[in-house]
MIZA-138685 format. One record per residue: residue in three letters; y, x, z of N, C-alpha, C, O, CB in turn. Coordinates in steps of 0.05 Angstrom, whole numbers, padded with zeros to 5 digits, always signed. Glycine has a CB too. Layout:
BEGIN
alaYXZYXZYXZYXZYXZ...
// end
This chain:
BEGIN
unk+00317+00211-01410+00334+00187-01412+00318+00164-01425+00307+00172-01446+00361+00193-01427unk+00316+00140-01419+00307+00117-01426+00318+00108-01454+00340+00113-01462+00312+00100-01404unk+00298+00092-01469+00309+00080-01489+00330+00063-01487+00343+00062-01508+00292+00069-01499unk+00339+00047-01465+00355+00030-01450+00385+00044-01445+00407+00033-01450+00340+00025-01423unk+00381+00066-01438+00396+00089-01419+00416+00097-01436+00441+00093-01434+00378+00115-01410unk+00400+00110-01455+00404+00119-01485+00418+00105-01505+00428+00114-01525+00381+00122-01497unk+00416+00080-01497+00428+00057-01512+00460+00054-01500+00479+00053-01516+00408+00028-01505unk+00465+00054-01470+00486+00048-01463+00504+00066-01465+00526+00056-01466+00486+00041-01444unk+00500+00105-01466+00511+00115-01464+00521+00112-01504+00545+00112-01510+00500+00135-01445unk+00505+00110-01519+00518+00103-01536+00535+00082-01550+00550+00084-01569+00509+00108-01542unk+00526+00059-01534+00556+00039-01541+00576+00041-01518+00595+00026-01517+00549+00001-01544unk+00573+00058-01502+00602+00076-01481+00616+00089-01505+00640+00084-01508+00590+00107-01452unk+00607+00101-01518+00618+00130-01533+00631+00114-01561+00655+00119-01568+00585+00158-01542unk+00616+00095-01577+00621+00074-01594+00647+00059-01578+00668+00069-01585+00593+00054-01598unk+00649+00043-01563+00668+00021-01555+00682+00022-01532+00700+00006-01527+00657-00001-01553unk+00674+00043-01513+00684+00046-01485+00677+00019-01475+00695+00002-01472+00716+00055-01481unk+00651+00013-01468+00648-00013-01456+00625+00013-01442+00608+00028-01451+00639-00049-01478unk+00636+00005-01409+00613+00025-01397+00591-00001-01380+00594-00015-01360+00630+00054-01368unk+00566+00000-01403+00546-00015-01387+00535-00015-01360+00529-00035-01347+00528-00014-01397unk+00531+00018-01350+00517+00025-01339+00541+00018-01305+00538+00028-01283+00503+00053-01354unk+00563-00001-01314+00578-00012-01288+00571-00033-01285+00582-00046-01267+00606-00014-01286unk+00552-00044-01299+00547-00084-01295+00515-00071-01276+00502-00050-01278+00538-00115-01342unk+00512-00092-01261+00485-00095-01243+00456-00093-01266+00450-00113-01279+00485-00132-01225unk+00441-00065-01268+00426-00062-01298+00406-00096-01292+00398-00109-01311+00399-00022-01301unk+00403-00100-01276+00373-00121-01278+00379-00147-01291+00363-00161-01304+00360-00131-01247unk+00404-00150-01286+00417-00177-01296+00418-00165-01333+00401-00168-01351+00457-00185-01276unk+00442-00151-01334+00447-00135-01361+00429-00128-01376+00434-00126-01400+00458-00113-01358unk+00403-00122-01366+00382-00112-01382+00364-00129-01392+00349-00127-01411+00370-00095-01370unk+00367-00149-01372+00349-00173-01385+00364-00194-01407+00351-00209-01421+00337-00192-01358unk+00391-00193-01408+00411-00204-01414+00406-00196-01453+00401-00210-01473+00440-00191-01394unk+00411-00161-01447+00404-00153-01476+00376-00151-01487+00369-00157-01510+00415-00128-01479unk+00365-00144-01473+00338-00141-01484+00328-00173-01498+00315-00174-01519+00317-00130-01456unk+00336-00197-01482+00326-00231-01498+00342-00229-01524+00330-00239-01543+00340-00266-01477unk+00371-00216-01532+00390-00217-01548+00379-00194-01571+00378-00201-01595+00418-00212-01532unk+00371-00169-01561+00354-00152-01585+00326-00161-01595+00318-00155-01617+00348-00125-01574unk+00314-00175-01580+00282-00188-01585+00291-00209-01612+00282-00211-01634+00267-00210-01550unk+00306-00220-01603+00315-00245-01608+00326-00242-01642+00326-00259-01659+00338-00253-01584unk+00337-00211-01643+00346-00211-01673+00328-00187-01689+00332-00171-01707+00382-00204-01674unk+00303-00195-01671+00282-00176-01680+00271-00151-01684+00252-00141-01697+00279-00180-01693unk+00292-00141-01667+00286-00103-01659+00264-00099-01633+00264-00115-01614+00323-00084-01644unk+00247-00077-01636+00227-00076-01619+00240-00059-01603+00226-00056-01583+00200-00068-01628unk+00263-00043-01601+00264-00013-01586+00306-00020-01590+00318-00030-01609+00242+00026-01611unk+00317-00007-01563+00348-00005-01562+00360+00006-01586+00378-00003-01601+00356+00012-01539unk+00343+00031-01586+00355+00049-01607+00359+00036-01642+00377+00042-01657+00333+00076-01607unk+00335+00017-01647+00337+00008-01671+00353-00009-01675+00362-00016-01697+00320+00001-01678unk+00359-00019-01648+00378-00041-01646+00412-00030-01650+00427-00042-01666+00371-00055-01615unk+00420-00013-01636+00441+00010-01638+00439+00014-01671+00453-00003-01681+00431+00041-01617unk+00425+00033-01691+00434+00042-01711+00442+00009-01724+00464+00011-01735+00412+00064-01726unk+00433-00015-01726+00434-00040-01734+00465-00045-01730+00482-00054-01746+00413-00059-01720unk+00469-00036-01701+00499-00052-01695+00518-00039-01709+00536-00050-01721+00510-00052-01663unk+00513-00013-01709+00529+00009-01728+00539-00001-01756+00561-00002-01766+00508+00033-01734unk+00518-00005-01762+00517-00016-01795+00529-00039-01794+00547-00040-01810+00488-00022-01810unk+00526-00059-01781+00538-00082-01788+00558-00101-01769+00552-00111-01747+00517-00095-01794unk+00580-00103-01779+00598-00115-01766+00591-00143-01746+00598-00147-01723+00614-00120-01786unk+00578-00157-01761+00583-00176-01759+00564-00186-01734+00567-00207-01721+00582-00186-01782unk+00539-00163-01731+00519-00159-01713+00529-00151-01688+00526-00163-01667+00501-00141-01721unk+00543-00129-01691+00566-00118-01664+00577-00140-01657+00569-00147-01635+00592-00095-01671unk+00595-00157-01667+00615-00173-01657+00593-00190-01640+00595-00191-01616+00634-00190-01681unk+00576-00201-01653+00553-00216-01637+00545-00202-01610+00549-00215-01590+00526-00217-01654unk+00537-00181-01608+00525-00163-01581+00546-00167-01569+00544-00184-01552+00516-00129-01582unk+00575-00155-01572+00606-00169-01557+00599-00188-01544+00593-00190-01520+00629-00180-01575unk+00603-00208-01565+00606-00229-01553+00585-00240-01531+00593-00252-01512+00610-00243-01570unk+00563-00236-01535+00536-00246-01526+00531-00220-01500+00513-00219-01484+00510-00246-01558unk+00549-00206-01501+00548-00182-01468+00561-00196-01446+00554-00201-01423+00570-00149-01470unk+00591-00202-01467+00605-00211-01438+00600-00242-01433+00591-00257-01451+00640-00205-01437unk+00610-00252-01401+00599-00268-01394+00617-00288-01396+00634-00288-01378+00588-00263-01373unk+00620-00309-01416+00639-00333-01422+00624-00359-01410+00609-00374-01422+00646-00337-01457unk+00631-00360-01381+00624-00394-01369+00654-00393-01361+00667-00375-01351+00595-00403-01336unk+00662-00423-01370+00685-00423-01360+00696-00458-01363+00687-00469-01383+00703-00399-01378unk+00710-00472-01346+00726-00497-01348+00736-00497-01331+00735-00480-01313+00717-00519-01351unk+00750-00518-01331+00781-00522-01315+00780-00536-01291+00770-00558-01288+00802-00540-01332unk+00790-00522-01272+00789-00525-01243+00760-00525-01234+00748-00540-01218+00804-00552-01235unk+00752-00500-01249+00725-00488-01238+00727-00493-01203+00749-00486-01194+00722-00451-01248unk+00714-00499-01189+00705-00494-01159+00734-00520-01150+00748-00510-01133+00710-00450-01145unk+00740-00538-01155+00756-00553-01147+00772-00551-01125+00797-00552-01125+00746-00568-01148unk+00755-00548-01104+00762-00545-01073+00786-00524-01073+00810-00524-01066+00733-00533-01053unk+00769-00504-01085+00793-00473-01082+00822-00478-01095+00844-00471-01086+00781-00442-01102unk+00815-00494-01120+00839-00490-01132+00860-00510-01111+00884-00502-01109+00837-00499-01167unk+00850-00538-01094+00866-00551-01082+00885-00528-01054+00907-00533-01044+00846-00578-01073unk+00863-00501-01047+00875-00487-01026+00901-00477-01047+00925-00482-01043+00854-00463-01009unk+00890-00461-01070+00907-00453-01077+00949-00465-01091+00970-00454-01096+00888-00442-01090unk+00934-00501-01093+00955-00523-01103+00980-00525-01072+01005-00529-01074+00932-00559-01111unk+00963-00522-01046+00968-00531-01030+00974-00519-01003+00982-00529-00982+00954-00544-01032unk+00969-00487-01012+00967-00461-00980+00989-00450-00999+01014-00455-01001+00930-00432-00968unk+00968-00430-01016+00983-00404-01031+01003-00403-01047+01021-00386-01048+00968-00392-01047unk+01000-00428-01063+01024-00429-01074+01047-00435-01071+01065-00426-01086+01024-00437-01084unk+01050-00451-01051+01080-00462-01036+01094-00441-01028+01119-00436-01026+01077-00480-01010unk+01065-00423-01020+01076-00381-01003+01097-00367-01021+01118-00354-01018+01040-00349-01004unk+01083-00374-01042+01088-00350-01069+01121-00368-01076+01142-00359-01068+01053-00353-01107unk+01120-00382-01084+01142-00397-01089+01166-00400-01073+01189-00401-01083+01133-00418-01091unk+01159-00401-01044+01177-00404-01026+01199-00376-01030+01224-00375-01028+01160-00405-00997unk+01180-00357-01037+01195-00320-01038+01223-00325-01061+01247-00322-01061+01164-00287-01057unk+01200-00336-01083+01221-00344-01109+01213-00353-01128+01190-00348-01134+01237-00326-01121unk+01229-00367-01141+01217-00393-01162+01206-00384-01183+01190-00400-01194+01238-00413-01175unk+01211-00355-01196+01192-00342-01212+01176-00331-01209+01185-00310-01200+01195-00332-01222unk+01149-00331-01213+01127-00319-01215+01106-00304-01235+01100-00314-01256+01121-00332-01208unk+01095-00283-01228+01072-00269-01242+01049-00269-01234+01041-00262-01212+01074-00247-01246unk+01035-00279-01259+01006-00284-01254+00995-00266-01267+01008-00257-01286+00994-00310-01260unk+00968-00255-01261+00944-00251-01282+00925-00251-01281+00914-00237-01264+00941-00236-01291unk+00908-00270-01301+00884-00279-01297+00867-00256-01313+00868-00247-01335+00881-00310-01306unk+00853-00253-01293+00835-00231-01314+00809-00238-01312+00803-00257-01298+00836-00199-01307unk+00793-00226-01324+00770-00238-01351+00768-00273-01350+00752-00289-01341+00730-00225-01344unk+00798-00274-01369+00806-00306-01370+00782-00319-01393+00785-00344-01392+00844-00312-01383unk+00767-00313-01406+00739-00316-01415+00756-00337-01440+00772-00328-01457+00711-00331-01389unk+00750-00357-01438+00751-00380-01461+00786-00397-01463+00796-00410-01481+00724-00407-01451unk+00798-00387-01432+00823-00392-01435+00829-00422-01409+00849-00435-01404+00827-00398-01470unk+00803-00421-01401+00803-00448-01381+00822-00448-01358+00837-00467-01353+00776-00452-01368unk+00819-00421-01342+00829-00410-01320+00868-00405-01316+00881-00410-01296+00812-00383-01320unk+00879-00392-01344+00904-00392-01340+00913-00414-01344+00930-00423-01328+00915-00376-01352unk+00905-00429-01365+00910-00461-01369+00917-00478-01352+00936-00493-01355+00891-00475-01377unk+00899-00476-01325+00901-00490-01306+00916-00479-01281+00920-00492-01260+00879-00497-01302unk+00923-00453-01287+00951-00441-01273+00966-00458-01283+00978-00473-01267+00961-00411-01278unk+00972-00462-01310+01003-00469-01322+00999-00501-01314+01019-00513-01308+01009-00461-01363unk+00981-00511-01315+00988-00537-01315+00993-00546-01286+01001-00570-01285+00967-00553-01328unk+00992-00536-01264+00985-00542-01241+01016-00529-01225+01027-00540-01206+00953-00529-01232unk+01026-00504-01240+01044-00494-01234+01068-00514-01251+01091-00513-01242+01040-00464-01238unk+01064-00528-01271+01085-00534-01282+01091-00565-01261+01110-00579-01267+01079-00536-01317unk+01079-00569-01246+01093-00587-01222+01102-00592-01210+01106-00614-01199+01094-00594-01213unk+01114-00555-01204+01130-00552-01188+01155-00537-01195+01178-00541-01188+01118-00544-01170unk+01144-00514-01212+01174-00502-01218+01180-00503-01257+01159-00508-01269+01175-00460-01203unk+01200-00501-01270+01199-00496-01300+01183-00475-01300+01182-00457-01284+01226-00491-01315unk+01168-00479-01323+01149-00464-01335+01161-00434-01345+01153-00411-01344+01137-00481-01358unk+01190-00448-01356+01200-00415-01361+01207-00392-01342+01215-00369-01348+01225-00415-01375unk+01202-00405-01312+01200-00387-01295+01168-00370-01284+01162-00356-01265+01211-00402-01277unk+01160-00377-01301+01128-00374-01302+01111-00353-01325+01104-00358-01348+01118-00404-01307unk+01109-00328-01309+01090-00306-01329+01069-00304-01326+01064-00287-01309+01095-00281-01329unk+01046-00316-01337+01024-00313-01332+01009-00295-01361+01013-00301-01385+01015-00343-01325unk+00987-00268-01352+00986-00253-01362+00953-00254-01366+00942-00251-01345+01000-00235-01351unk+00937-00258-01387+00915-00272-01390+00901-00250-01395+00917-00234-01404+00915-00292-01409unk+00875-00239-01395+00861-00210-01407+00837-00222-01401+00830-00236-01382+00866-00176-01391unk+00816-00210-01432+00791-00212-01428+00778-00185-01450+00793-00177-01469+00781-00247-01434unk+00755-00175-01446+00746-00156-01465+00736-00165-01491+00730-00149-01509+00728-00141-01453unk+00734-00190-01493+00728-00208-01512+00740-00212-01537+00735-00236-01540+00730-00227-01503unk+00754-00204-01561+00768-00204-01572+00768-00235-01591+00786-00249-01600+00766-00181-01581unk+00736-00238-01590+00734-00268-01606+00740-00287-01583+00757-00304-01588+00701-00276-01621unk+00730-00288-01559+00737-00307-01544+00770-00305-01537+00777-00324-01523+00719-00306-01522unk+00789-00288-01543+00815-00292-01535+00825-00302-01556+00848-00309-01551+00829-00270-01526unk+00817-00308-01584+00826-00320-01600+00819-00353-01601+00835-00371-01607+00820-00305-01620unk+00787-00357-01592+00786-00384-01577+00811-00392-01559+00822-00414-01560+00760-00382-01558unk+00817-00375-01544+00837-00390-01518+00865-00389-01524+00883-00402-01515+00836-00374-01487unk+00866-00370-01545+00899-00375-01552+00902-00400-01579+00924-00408-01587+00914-00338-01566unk+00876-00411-01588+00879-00440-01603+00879-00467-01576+00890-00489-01577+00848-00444-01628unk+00863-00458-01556+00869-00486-01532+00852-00502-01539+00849-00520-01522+00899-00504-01531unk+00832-00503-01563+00818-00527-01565+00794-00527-01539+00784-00505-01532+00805-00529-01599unk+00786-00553-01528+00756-00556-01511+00743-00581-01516+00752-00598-01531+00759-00554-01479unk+00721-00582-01501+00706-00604-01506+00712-00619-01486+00725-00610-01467+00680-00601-01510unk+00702-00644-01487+00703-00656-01460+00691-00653-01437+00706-00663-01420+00700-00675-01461unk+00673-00645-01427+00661-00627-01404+00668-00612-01398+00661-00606-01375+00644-00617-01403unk+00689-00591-01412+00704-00569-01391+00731-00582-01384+00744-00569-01367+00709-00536-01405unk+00741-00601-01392+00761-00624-01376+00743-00634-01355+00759-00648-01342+00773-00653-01395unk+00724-00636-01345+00709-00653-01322+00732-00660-01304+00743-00682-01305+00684-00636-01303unk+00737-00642-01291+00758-00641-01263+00784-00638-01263+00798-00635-01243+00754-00620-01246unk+00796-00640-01295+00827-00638-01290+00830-00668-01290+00820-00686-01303+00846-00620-01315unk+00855-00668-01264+00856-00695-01254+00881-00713-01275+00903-00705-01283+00866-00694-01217unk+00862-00745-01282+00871-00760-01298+00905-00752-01314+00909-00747-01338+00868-00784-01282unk+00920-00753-01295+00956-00756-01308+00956-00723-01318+00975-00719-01333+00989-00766-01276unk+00943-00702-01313+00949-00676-01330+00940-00674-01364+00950-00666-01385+00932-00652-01313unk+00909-00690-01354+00901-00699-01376+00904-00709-01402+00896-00704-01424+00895-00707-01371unk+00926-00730-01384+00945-00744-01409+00962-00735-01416+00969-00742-01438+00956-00765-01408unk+00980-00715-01400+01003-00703-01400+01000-00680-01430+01011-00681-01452+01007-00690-01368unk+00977-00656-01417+00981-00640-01437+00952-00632-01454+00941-00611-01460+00996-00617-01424unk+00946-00658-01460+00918-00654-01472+00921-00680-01505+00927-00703-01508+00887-00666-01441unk+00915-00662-01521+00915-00696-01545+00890-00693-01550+00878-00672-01545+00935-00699-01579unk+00876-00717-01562+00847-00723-01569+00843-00715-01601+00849-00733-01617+00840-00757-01563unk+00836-00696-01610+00823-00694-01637+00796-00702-01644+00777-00687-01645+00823-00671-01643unk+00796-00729-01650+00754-00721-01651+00743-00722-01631+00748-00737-01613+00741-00691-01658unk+00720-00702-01632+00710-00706-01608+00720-00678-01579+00708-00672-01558+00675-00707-01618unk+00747-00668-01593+00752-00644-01582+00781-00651-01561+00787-00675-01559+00756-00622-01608unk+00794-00632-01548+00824-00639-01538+00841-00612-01544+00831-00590-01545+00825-00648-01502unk+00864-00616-01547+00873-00587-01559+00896-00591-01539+00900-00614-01530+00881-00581-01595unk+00907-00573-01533+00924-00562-01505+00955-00569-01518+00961-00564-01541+00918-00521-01494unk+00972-00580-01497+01000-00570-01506+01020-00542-01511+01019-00526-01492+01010-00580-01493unk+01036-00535-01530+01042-00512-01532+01061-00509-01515+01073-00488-01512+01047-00505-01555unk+01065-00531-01500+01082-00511-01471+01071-00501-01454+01084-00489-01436+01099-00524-01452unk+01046-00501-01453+01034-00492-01433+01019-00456-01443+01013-00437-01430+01012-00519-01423unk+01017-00461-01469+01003-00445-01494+01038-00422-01488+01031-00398-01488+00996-00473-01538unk+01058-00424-01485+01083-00410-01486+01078-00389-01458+01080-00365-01459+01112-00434-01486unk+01073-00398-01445+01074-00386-01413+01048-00373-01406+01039-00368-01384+01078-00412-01388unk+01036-00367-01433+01008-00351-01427+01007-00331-01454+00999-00336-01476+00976-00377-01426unk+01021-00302-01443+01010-00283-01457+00972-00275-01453+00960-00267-01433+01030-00259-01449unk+00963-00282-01484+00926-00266-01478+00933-00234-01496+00942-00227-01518+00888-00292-01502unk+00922-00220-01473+00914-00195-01482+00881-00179-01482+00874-00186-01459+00932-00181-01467unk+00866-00169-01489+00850-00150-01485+00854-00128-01465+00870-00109-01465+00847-00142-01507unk+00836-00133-01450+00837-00121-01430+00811-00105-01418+00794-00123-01413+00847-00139-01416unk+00802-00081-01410+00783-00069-01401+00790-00060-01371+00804-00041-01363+00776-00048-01420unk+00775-00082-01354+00779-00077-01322+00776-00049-01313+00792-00036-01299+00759-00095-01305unk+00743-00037-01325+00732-00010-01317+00750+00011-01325+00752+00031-01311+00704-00004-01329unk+00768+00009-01353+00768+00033-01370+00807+00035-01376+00821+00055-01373+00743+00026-01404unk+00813+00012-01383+00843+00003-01388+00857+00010-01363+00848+00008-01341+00846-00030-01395unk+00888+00022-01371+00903+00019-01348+00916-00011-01341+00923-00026-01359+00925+00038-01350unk+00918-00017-01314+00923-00044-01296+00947-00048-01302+00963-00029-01297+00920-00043-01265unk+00957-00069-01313+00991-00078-01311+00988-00078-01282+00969-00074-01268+01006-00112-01326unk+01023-00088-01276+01032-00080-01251+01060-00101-01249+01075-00109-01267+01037-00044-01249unk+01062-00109-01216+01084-00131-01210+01069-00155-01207+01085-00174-01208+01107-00135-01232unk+01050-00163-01205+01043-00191-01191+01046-00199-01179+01054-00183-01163+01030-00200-01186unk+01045-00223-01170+01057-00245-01145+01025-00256-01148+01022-00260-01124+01092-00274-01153unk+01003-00263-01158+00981-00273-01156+00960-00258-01174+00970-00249-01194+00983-00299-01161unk+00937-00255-01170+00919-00240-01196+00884-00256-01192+00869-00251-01173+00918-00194-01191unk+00881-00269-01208+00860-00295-01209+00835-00275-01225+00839-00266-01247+00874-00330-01232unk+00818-00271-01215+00793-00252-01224+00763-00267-01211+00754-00253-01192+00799-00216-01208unk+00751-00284-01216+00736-00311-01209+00706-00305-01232+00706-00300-01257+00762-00344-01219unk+00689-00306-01219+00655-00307-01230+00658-00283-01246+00651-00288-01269+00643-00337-01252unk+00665-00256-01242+00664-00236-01260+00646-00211-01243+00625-00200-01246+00695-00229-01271unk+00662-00210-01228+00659-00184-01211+00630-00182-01198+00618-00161-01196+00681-00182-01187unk+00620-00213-01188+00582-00214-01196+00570-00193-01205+00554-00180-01191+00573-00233-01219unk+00576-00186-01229+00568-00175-01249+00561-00149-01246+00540-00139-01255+00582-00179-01267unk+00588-00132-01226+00592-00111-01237+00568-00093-01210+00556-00108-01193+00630-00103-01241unk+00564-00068-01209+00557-00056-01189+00578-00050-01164+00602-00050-01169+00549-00035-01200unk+00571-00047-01143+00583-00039-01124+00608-00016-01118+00626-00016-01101+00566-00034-01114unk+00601+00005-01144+00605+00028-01153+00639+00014-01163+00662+00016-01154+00579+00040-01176unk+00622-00001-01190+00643-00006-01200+00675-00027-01182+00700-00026-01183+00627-00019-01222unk+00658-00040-01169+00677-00061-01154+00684-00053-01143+00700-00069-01133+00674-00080-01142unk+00687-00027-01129+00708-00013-01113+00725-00002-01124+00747+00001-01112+00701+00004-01099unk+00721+00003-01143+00750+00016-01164+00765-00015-01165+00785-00019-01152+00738+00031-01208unk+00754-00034-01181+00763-00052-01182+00781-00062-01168+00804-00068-01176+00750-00062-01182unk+00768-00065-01141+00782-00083-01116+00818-00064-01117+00841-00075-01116+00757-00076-01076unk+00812-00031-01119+00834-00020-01102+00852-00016-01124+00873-00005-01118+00828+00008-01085unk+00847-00024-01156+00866-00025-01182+00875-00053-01172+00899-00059-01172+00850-00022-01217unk+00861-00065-01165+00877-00100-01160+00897-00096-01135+00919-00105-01136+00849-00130-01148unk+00892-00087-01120+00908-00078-01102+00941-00071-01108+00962-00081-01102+00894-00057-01094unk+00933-00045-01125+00965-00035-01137+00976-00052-01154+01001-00053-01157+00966-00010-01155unk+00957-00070-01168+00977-00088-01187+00990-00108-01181+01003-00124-01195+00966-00098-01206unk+00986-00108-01150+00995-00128-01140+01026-00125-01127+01034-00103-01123+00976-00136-01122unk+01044-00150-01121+01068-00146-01112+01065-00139-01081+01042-00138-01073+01085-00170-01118unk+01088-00132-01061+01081-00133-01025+01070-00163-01024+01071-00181-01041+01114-00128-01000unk+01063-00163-01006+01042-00187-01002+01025-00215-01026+01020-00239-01028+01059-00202-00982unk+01024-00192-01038+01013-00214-01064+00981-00221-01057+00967-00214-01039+01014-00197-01100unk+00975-00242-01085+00952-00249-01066+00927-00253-01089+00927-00267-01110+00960-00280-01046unk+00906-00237-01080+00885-00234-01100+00858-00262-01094+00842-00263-01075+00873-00198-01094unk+00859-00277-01113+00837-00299-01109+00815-00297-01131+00818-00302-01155+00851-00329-01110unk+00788-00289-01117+00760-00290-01124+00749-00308-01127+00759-00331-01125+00747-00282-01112unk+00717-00301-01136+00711-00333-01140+00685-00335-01119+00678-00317-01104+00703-00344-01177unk+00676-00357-01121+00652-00359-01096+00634-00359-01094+00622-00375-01080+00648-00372-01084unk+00622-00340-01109+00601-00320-01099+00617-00294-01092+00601-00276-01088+00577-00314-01124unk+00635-00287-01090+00655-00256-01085+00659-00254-01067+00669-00232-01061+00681-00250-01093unk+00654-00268-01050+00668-00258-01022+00680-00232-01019+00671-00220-01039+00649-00257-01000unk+00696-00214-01007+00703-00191-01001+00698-00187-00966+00714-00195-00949+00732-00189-01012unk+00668-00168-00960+00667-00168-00932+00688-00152-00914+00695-00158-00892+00643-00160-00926unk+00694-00135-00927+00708-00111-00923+00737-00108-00934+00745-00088-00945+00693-00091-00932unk+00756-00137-00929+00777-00126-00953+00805-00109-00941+00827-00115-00951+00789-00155-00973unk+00804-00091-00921+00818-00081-00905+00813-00049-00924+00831-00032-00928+00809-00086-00871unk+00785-00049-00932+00779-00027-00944+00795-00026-00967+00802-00005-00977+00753-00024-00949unk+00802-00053-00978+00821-00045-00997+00847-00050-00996+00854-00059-01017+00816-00053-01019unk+00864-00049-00982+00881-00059-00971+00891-00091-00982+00909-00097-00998+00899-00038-00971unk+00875-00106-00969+00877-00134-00969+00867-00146-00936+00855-00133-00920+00857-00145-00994unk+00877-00175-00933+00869-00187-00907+00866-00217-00922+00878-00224-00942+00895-00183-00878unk+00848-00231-00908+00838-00246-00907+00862-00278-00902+00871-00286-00881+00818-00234-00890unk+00864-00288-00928+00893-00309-00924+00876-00336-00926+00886-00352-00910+00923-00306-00953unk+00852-00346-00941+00828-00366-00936+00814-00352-00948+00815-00328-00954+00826-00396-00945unk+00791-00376-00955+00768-00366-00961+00762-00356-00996+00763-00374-01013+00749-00387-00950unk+00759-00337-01002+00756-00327-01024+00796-00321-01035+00800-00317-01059+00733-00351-01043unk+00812-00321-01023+00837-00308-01030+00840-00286-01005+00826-00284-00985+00864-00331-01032unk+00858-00273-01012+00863-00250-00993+00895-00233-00997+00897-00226-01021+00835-00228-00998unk+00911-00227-00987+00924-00218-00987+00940-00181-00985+00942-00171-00963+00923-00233-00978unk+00946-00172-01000+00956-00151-01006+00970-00141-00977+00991-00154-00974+00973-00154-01031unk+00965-00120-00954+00975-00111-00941+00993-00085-00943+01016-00081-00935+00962-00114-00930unk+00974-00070-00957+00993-00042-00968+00988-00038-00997+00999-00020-01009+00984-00010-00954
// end
C-alpha cells in the first residue's frame, strides 16, 4: 500500500470521509500542495500531525472539500430553472421541498429562497441545505458575502434582501428562516427523503464513476414522483434512464421511477 493509500484509508477510519471516492489525480495533487505546504515530506507524517492537532485537521477539512461558490452560479440555468421547472413544481402545489446539497458557502440555497420567494410565501418553502463542511456551514448559516459572489443577482433582489456592511452584504433573515443547513455525507450518510427538487451543482466532478453511481440512484429515491434533479455544467448525465431519470433540459432531469 502506498504512502498516499495508507493515508486515505486512515482518515476513512478517523472521519468516514472516503477519499479514495474523489477522482485520485485531482485529490492527490490537491493534498499533497496542502501537506508540502505545512511542511511534511511524507502522508503519514502528515496524518500523525492531524491527529495531534485540532486545529490542523479542521484545516485539511476544510482545504479537501471543494468551496467555489456564488449566486446564480451558471446564470442561464438558473433562468431555465426561474422559468421551465419551476412553474412545473409549483403548478402540483404551492409547497415545496428542496435540497441543496454540497451547498458549500451557502450561495446556492440562498438563491433558491430568493428567487422562489416571487412567487409563492416563503413559509411554504423547505429548503434543506447539506455540506460535509462543518466550518463552511457555519459561514452560510451567518449569510455574510462579498461583493463578487453578488455578481449576478439581479439589481431589485439585491436591494430587497441584501444590507451593505462595509465592504461586505449580509442576507435577510427571511430568507436565512426557510433554509435548514445540515452536515451531510453524500458517500456515507443516509439520504433524506420527499423532494420536489434536489440542486447538487460543481460537486459530483469530483467524485469517481464508482462513486457517482451510488450517488445518482440515492438522488433518485430522495426524490418525490416526478421530481427533478438539477446538475451543474460540467455533469451532464449520459445515461440517466440508468438511474431512473429522463432528460427535462439541459443539465436537469427528471425522476421517472
Amino acid at each position: 500500500m502506498s504512502d498516499y493509500q495508507a493515508f486515505t484509508q486512515s482518515i476513512k477510519n478517523k472521519t468516514g470521509i472516503d477519499l479514495s471516492s474523489y477522482k485520485e489525480v485531482q485529490m492527490k495533487r490537491r493534498l499533497t500542495s496542502l501537506r508540502d505546504k505545512k511542511g511534511f515530506n511524507t502522508f503519514s507524517s502528515y496524518y500523525k500531525a492531524l491527529v495531534a492537532d485540532k486545529a490542523l485537521m479542521d484545516e485539511f477539512l476544510d482545504k479537501m472539500t471543494i468551496n467555489v461558490s456564488e449566486f446564480y452560479r451558471n446564470s442561464a440555468r438558473w433562468d431555465v430553472l426561474e422559468k421551465k421547472i419551476l412553474p412545473q413544481l409549483l403548478n402540483k402545489s404551492e409547497s415545496i421541498r428542496i435540497w441543496s446539497a454540497a451547498c458549500s458557502t451557502g450561495d446556492e440555497p440562498y438563491t433558491l429562497a430568493m428567487m422562489l420567494s416571487q412567487y409563492v410565501d416563503l413559509s411554504k418553502v423547505t429548503i434543506i441545505a447539506t455540506d460535509l463542511d462543518e466550518k463552511i456551514l457555519e459561514r452560510a448559516k451567518k449569510g455574510v458575502y462579498s461583493e463578487r459572489a453578488l455578481k449576478e443577482v439581479p439589481q431589485e433582489l439585491k436591494d430587497k434582501f441584501f444590507v451593505k456592511q462595509g465592504t461586505e452584504f449580509v442576507i435577510d433573515d427571511k430568507l436565512k428562516k426557510a433554509i435548514t443547513f445540515k452536515k451531510h455525507n453524500l458517500l456515507s450518510d443516509p439520504y433524506p427523503k420527499n423532494f420536489d427538487l434536489i440542486v447538487c451543482r460543481n460537486v459530483l466532478i469530483y467524485f469517481t464513476e464508482e462513486a457517482k453511481d451510488k450517488i445518482y440512484h440515492n438522488f433518485n429515491q430522495s426524490l418525490n414522483p416526478n421530481g427533478v434533479f438539477f446538475v451543474g455544467s460540467t455533469e451532464q448525465i449520459f445515461t440517466p434512464d440508468k438511474y431512473g431519470f429522463k432528460i427535462m433540459d439541459t443539465f436537469f432531469y427528471q425522476k421517472t421511477n
